[in-house]
C-alpha positions as CSV (number, residue, x, y, z in Angstrom):
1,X,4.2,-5.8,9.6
2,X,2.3,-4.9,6.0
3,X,2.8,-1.4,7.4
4,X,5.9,-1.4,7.6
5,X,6.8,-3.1,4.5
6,X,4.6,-0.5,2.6
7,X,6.2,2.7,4.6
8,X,9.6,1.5,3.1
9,X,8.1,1.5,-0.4
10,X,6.2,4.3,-0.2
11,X,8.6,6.8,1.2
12,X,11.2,6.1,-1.5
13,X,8.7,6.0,-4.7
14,X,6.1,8.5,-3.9
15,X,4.0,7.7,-6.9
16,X,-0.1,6.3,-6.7
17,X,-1.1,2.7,-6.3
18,X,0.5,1.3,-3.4
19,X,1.0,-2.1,-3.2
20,X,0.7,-2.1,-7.3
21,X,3.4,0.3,-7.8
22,X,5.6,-1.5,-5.1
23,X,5.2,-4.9,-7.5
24,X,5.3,-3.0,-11.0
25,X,8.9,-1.5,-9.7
26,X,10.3,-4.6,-8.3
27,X,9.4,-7.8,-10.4
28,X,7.4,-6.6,-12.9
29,X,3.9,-5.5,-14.8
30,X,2.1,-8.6,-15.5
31,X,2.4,-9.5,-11.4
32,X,1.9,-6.1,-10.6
33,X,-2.1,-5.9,-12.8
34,X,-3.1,-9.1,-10.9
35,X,-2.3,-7.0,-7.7
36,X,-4.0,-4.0,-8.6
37,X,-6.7,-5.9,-10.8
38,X,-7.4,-7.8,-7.4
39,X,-7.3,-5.3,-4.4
40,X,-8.8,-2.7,-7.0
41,X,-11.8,-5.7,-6.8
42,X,-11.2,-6.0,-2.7
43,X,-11.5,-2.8,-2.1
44,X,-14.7,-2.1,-4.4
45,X,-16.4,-4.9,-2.6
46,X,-15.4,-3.4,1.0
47,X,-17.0,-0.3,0.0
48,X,-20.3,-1.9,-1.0
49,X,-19.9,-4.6,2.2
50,X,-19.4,-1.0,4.5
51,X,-22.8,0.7,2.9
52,X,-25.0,-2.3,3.8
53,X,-23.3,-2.3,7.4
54,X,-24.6,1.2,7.5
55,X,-27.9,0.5,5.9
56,X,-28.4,-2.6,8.6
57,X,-27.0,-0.5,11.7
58,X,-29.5,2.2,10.7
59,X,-32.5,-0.5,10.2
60,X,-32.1,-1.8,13.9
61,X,-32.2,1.2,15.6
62,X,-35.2,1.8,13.7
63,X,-36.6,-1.5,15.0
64,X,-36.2,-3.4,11.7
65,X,-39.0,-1.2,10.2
66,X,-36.8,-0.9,6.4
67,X,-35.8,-4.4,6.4
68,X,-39.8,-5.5,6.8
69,X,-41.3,-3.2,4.4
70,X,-38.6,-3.8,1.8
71,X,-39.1,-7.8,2.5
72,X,-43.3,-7.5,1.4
73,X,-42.4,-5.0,-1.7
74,X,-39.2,-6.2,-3.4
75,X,-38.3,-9.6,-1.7
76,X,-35.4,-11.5,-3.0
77,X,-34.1,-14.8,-3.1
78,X,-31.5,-14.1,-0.3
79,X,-29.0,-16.8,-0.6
80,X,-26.2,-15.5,-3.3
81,X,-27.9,-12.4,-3.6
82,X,-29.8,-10.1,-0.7
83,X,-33.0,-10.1,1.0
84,X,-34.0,-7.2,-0.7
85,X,-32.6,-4.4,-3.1
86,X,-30.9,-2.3,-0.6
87,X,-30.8,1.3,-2.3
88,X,-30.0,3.3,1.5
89,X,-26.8,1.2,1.4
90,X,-26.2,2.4,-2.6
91,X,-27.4,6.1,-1.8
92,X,-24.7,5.9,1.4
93,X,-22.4,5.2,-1.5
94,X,-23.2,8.1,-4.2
95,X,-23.3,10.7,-1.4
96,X,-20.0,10.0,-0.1
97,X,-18.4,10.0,-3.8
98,X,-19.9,13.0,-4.1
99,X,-18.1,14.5,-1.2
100,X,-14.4,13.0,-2.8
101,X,-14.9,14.2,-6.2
102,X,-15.0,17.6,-4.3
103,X,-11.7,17.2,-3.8
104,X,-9.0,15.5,-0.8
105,X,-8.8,18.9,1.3
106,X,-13.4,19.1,1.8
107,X,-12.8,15.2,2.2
108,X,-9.8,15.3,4.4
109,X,-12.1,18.2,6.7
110,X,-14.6,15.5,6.9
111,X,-13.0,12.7,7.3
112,X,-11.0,14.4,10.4
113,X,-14.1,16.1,12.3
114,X,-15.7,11.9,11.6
115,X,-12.7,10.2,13.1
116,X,-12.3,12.1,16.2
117,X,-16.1,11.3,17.0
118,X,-15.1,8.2,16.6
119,X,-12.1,7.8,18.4
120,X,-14.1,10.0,22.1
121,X,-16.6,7.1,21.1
122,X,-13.7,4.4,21.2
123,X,-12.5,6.3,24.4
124,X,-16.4,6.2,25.7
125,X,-16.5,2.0,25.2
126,X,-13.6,1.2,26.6
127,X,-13.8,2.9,29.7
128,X,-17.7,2.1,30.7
129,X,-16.9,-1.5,29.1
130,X,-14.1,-1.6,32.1
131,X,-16.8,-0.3,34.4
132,X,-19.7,-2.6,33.7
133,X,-17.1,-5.0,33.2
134,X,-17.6,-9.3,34.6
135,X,-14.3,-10.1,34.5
136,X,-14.8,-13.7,36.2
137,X,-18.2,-14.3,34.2
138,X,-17.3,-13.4,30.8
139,X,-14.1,-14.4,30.5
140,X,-13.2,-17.2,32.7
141,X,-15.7,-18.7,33.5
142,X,-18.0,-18.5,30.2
143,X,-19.0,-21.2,27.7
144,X,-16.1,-22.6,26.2
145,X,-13.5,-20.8,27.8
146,X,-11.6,-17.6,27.5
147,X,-11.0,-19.3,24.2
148,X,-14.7,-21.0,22.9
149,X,-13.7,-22.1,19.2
150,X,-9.6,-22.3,20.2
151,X,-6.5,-21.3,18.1
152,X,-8.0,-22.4,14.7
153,X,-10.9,-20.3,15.2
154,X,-8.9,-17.4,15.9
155,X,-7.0,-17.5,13.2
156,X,-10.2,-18.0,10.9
157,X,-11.6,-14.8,13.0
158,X,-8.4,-12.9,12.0
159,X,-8.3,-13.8,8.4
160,X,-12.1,-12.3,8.0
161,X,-11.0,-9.1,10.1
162,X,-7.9,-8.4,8.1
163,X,-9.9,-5.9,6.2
164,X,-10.5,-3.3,9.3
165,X,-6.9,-2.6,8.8
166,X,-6.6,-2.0,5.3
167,X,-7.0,1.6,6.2
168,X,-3.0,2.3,5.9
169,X,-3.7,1.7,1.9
170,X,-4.9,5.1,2.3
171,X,-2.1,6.3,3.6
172,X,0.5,4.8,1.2
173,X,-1.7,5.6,-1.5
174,X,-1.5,9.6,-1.2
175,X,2.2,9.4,-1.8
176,X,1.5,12.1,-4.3
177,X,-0.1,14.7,-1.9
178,X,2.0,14.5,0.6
179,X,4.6,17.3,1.2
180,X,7.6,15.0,2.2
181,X,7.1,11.4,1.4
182,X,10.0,10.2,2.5
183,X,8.6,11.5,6.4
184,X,5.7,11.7,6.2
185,X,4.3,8.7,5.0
186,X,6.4,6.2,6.9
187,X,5.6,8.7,10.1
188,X,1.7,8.6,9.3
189,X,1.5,5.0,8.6
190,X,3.5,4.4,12.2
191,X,0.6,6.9,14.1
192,X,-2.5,5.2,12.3
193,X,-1.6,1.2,13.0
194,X,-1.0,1.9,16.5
195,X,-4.2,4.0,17.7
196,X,-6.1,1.4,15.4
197,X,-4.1,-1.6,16.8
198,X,-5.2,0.2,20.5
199,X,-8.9,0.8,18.9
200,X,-9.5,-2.6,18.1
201,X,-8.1,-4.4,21.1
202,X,-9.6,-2.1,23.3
203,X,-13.4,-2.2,22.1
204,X,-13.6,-5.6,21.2
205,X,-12.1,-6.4,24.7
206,X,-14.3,-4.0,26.3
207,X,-17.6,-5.7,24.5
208,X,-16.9,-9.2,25.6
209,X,-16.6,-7.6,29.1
210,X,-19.9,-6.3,29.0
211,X,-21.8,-9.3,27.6
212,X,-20.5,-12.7,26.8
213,X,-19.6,-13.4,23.0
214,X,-22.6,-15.7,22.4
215,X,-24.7,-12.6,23.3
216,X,-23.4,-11.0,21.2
217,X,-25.5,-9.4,18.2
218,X,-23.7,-9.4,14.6
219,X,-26.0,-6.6,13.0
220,X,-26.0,-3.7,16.8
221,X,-23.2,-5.5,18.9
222,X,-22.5,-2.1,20.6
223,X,-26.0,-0.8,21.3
224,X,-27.2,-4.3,22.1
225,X,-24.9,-4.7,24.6
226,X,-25.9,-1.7,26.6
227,X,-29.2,-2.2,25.9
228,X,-29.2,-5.6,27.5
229,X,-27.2,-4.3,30.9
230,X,-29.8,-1.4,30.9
231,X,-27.9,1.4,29.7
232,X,-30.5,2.5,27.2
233,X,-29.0,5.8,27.2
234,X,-25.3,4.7,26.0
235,X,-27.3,2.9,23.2
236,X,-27.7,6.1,21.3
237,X,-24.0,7.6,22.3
238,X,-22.4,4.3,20.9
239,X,-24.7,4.4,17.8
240,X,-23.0,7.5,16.8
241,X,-19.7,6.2,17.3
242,X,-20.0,3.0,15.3
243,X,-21.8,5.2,12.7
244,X,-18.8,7.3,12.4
245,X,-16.4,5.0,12.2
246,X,-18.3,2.9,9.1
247,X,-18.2,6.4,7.0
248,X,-14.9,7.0,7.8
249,X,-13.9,3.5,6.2
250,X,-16.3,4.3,3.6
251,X,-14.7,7.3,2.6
252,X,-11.0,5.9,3.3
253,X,-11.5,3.1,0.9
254,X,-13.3,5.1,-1.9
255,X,-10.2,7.3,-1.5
256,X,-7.8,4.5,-2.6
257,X,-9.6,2.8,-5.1
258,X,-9.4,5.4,-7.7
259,X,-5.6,5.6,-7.0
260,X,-4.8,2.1,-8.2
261,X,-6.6,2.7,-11.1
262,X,-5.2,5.4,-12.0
263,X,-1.4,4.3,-11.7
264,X,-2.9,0.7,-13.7
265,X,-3.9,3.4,-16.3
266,X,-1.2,5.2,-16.6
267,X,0.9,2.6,-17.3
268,X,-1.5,1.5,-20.3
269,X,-2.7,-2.2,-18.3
270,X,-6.4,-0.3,-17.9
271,X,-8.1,2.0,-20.6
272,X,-7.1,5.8,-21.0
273,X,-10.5,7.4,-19.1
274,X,-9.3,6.2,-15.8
275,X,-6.1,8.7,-16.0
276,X,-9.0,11.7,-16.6
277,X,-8.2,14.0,-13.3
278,X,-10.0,17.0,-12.6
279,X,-8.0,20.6,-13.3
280,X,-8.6,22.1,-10.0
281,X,-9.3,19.7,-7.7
282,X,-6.7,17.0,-8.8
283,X,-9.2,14.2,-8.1
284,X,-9.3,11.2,-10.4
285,X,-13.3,11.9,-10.8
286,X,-13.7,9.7,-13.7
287,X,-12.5,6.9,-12.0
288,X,-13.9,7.4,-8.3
289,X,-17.8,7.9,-10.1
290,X,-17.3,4.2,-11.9
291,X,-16.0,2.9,-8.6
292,X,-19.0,4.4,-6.6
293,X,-21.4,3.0,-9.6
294,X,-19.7,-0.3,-9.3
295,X,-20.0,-0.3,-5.3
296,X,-23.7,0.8,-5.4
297,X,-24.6,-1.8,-7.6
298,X,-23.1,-4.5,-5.9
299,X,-24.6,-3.2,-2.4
300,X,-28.2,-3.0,-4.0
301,X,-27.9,-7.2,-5.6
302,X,-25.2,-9.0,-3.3
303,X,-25.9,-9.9,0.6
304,X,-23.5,-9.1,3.1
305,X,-22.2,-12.5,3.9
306,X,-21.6,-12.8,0.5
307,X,-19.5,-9.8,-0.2
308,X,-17.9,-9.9,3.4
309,X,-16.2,-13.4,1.9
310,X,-14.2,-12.0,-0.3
311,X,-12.8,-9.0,1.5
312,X,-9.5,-10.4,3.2
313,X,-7.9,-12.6,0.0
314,X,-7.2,-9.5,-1.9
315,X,-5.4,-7.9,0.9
316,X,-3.2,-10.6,1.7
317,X,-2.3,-11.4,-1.1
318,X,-1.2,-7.4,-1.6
319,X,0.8,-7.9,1.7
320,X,2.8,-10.9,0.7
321,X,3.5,-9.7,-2.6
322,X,4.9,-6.3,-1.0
323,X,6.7,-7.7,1.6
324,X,8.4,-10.3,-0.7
325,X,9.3,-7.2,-3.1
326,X,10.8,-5.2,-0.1
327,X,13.5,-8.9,0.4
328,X,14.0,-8.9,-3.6
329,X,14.9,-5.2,-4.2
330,X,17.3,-5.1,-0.9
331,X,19.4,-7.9,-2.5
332,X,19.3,-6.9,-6.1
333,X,20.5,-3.7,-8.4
334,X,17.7,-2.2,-9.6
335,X,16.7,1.5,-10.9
336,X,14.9,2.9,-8.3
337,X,16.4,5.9,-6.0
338,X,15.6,7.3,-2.9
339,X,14.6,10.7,-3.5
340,X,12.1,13.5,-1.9
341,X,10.1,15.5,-3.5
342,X,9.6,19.3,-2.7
343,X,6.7,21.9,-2.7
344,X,7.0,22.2,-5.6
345,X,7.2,18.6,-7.0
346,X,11.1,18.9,-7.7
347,X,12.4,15.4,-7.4
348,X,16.0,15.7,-6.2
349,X,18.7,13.1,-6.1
350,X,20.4,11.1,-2.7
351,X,24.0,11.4,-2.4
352,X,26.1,8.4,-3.5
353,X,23.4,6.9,-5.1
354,X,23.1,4.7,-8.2
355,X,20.8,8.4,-9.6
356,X,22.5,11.4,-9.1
357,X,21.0,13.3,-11.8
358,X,17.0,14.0,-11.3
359,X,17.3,17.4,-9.9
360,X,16.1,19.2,-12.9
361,X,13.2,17.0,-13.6
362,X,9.9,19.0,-12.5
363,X,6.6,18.2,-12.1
364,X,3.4,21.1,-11.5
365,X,1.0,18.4,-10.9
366,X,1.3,15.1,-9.5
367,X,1.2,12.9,-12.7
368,X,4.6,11.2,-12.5
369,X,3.8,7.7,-14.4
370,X,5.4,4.6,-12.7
371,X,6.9,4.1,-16.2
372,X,8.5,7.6,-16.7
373,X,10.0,7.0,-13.4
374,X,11.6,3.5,-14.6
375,X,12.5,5.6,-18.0
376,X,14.4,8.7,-16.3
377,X,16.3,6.8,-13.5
378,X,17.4,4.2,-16.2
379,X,18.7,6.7,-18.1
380,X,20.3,8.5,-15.3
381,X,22.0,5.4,-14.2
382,X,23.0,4.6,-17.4
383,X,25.0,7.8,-17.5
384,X,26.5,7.4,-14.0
385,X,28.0,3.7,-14.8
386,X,29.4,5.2,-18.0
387,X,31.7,7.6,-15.8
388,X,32.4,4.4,-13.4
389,X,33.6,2.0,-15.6
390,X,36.6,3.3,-14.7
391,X,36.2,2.9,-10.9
392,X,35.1,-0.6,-10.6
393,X,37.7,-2.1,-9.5
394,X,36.6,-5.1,-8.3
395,X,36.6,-8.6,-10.5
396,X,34.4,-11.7,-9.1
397,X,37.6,-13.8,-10.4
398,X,39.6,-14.9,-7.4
399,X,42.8,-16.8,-7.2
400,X,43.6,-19.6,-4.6
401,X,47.0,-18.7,-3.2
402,X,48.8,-21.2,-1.3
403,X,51.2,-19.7,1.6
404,X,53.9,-21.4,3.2
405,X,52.2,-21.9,6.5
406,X,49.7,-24.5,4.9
407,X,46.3,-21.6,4.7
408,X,44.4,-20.4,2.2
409,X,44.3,-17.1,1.0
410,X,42.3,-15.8,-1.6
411,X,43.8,-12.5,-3.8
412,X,41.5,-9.9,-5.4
413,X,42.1,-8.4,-9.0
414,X,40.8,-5.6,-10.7
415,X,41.7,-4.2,-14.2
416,X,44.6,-2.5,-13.3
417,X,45.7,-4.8,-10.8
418,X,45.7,-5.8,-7.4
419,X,43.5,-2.8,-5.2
420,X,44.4,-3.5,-1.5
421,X,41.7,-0.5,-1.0
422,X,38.9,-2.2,-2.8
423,X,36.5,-2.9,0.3
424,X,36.6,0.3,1.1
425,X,35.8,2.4,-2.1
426,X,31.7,3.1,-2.4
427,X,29.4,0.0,-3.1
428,X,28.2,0.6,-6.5
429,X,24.5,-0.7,-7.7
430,X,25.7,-3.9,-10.0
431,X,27.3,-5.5,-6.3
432,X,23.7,-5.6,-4.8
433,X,22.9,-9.1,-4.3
434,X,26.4,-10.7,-4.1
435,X,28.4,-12.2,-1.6
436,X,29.3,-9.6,1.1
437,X,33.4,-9.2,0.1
438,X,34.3,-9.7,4.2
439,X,32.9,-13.7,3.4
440,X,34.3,-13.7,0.4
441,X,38.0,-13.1,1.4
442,X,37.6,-15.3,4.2
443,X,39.4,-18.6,5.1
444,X,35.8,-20.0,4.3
445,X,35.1,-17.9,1.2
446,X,36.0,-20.9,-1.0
447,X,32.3,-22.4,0.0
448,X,30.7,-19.1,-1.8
449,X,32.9,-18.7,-4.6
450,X,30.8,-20.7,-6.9
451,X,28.2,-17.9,-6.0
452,X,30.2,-15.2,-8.6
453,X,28.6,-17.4,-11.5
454,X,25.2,-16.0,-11.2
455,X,23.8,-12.8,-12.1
456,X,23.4,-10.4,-9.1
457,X,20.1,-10.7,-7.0
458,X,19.4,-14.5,-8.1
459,X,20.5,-16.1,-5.1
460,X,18.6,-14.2,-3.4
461,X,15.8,-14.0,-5.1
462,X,15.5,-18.1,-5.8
463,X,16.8,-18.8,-2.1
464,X,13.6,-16.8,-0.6
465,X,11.2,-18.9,-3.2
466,X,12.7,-21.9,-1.5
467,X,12.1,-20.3,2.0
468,X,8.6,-19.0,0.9
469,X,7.6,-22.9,0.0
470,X,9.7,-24.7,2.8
471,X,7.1,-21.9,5.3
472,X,3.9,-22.4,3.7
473,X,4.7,-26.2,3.6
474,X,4.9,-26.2,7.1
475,X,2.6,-24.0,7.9
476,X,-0.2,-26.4,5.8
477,X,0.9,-29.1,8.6
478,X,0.6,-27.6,11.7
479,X,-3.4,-26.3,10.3
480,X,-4.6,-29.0,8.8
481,X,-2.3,-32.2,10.5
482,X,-2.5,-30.8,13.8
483,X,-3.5,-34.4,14.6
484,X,-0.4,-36.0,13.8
485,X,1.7,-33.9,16.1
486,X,3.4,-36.3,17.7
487,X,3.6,-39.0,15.2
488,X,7.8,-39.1,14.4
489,X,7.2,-38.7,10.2
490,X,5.7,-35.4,11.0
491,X,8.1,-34.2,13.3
492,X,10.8,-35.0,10.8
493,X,9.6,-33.3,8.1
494,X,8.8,-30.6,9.8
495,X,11.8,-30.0,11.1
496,X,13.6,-30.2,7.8
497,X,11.3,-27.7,6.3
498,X,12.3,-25.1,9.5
499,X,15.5,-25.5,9.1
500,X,15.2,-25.5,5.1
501,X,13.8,-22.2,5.3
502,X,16.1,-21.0,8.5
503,X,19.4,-21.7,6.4
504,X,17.8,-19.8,3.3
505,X,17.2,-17.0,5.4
506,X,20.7,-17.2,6.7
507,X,22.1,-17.7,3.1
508,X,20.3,-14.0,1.9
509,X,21.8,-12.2,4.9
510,X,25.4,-13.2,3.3
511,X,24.7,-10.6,0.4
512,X,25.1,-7.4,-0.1
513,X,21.9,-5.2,0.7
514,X,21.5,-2.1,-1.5
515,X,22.7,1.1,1.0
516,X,21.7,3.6,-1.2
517,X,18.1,4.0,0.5
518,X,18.1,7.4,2.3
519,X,14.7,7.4,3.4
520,X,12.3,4.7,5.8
521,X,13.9,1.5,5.8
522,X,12.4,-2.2,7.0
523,X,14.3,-3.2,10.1
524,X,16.1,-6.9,10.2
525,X,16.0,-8.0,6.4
526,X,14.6,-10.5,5.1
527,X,13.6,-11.8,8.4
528,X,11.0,-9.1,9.7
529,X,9.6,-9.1,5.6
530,X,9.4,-13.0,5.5
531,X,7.5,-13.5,9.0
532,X,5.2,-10.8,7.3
533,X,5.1,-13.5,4.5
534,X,4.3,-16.1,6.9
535,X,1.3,-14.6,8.5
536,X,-0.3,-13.5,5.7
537,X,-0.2,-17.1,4.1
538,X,-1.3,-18.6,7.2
539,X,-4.4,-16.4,7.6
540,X,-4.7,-17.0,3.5
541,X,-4.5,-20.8,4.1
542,X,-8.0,-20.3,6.4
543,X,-10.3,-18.8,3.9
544,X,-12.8,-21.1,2.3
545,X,-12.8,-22.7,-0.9
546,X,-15.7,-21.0,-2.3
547,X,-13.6,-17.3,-1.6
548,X,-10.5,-19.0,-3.9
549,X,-13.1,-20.2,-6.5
550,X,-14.2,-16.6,-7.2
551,X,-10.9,-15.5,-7.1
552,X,-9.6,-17.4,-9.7
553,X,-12.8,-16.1,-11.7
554,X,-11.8,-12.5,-11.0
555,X,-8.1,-13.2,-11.8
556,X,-9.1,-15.1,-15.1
557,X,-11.6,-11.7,-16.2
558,X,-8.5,-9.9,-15.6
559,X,-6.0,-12.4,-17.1
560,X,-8.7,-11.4,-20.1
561,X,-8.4,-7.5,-19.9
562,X,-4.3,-7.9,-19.6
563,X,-4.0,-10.0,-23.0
564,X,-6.6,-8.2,-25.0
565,X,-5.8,-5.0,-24.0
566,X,-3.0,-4.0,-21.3
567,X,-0.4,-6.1,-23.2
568,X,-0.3,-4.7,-26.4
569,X,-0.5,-0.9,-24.8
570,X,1.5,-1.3,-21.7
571,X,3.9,1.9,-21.9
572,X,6.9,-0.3,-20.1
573,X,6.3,-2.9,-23.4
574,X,6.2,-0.5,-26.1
575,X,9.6,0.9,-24.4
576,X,11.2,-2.3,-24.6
577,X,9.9,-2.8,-28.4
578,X,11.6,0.5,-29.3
579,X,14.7,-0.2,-27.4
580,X,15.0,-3.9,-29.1
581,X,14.2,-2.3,-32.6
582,X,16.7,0.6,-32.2
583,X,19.5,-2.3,-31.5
């Protein structure tokens, strides 16, 4: 579902930073740093979390032989921090930068020739893991059941793993190489969840066939298991595979981190250097050599347990945030169009659009700032609703008629009178995110007319908060009060939060959605976007206390960096000072 939310956004702005760009566009900069600031963080950590996987994978087929001389020369204390100073896992790091600051086309060769070992090695497990398969011993009749630590545990399971599919950031990320956004990316992103969906399921399922899970080995799961049903030989073949697949994370990952950064920069929130992009190769270099210093050093100090914490939060929270954005812009005007971007950069207009003038804006290298965006389709639609004054017709003032039959009728005016064609003239961008007219003019339409008070995309936006609360609230029941399912207080109040949040959905479905998108578009909004929502809260709602704890300290560093530095040279501010001044 976080795929599909992001292949909406990223097909109609086809600018760097992902889920930050999504936020900054939709409600705003200061929410739009602390998503950046903390999947920028996530995803730094992953990197570093990936390199010691590496470093460990390669230590047991070596027979532990690193890990023990390391332990006698430069032991550590091994709680918070790491057994030992683990420099392969840091060097694993450097080399890999090395290969991206190269530039995307040498990394894209590598990556490709990486992933399709890894994917004949995915093939390779599943189909000798159906082979040497105990159906009956592993799965229905092992300790604890088909499912040993139950629902709960699954969930907590999931909430940990969210981070092996954070690999269609990638993909939404390189917006700005792509040829076509508008196809391509939402095509891509479609392709990559489903052979990693089938990936996943397939060699995890395949593994529990082939041992049971309390067998299982958490450093060499793969080779272990082979090794212990006598396949020595596949030990080696598998090695390869999960070897592959780690470096293809680790250089998916240390793709996209540069990317929020960059867009985080170019907006003024971060410091100037991280903007710095190499002439030829178009790489952000400056920024993916600190992220690769910043990785290395937290591989070398941190133990994996302790980084592997602190993956999932950031990603979540990047899911919710985009998937709430993708509910808040359908039902609200706003300033960004859907348009595609040629060969040669040319950003060209949608018909019938609220921006009908960007054809002549070029671009010969990808450097379109999220702000200059904001500035040029503003200006463009400022231009367009001059010529339109005109041709709204439509006032939210309605008259209650009475007719001689006893009914109610209501009677639309507009400034030159009554305009029987009004529902049929072109939606223009100011009526996104009020009441559909068809409810309106109803016999019921009295019960919304009150609704014509508030500013467009309110409702909306205020009834999904309620819906968003009324979901978590419940969902904080049925995890932690599971044991007062069938008491009657918690049934009740359950029950009125589900149908709190039901008739708030139903309530945002009355408005009018913006139909100017001519690219990707989410299916059945705001409900597919809001069970998104859902999910990602619940799996939220199982992370530990000590992973919230040093989030908040990460948010409150960046909190710091905003207010001492990103507020007082954000471009989007300094815009706003000069229009204010100017009036």
């Amino acid at each position: 579902m976080c795929d599909v939310t992001n292949s909406e956004f990223a097909a109609r702005i086809p600018v760097a930073g992902s889920a930050y760009q999504f936020t900054y566009l939709s409600v705003g900069e200061f929410w739009a740093f602390l998503i950046g600031w903390n999947v920028a963080l996530e995803h730094t950590i992953y990197v570093a979390a990936i390199a010691k996987t590496c470093s460990g994978y390669l230590d047991g087929l070596a027979g532990d032989a690193i890990s023990n001389y390391m332990n006698q020369t430069l032991h550590m204390d091994g709680k918070f921090v790491a057994n030992y100073p683990d420099f392969l896992a840091a060097g694993f790091i450097l080399f890999f930068a090395f290969i991206l600051v190269l530039g995307v086309k040498l990394s894209s060769k590598v990556n490709i020739v990486i992933a399709t070992i890894n994917v004949v090695i995915i093939i390779f497990i599943i189909a000798t893991g159906i082979y040497l398969a105990k159906w009956d011993a592993n799965w229905i009749d092992v300790k604890g059941g088909f499912f040993p630590h139950g629902w709960s545990g699954t969930i907590s399971g999931a909430t940990i793993l969210v981070y092996s599919y954070v690999g269609y950031e990638v993909v939404a990320s390189a917006t700005e190489e792509a040829i076509n956004a508008g196809r391509d990316i939402p095509l891509a992103l479609l392709i990559a969840i489903t052979v990693v969906v089938i990936s996943f399921v397939g060699a995890s399922g395949a593994l529990t066939l082939i041992v049971p899970w309390y067998e299982i080995s958490p450093t060499t799961p793969y080779p272990s298991a082979y090794e212990a049903r006598g396949w020595i030989w596949a030990k080696y073949v598998v090695s390869i595979g999960a070897m592959a697949a780690m470096v293809t994370c680790l250089l998916s990952i240390m793709f996209v981190i540069p990317r929020y950064l960059l867009a985080m920069a170019r907006d003024g929130l971060l410091w100037n250097f991280f903007t710095i992009i190499h002439s030829k190769t178009q790489v952000p270099y400056v920024s993916t050599i600190i992220v690769a210093l910043v990785s290395s050093l937290m591989a070398v100090i941190f133990s994996l347990t302790t980084l592997v914490e602190f993956i999932a939060v950031g990603q979540l929270l990047a899911c919710t945030f985009v998937a709430a954005c993708v509910i808040k812009l359908r039902y609200a005007p706003n300033k960004i169009s859907s348009y595609h971007r040629s060969d040669n950069c040319v950003m060209e207009d949608s018909e019938e659009t609220e921006v009908t003038e960007l054809k002549d804006i070029k671009c010969h290298t990808p450097k379109m700032e999220v702000t200059e965006l904001k500035d040029i389709v503003k200006q463009s639609a400022e231009k367009k609703r001059e010529g339109a004054q005109n041709e709204e017709t439509l006032l939210r003032t309605t008259e209650l008629d009475s007719r001689e039959d006893g009914e109610l009728k209501y009677r639309s005016y507009d400034t030159m009178g009554c305009n029987d064609a009004a529902e049929n003239r072109a939606l223009l961008p100011s009526e996104y995110g009020t009441i559909k007219k068809s409810i309106l003019y109803s016999r019921l339409g009295f019960l919304v007319q009150w609704t014509a008070a508030s500013k467009p995309g309110d409702l909306p936006f205020y009834s999904l908060m309620v819906a968003v609360s009324c979901s978590t609230s419940a969902t904080i029941m049925l995890l932690f009060g599971i044991a007062h399912v069938s008491e009657w207080w918690f049934i009740t109040i359950f029950v009125i939060l589900v149908v709190t949040c039901l008739l708030c959905l139903g309530f945002i479905s009355l408005f009018i959605q913006d139909d100017s998108i001519k690219t990707y578009q989410v299916p059945l909004v705001p409900f597919l976007p809001f069970v998104s929502i859902v999910i990602n809260i619940a799996l939220m709602l199982k992370l530990r206390a000590l992973t919230w704890i040093r989030l908040g300290i990460w948010i409150a560093v960046g909190l710091v960096i905003y207010f001492s530095y990103g507020y007082s040279h954000s471009k989007a501010g300094k815009k706003s000072k000069e229009e204010n001044e100017e009036k």
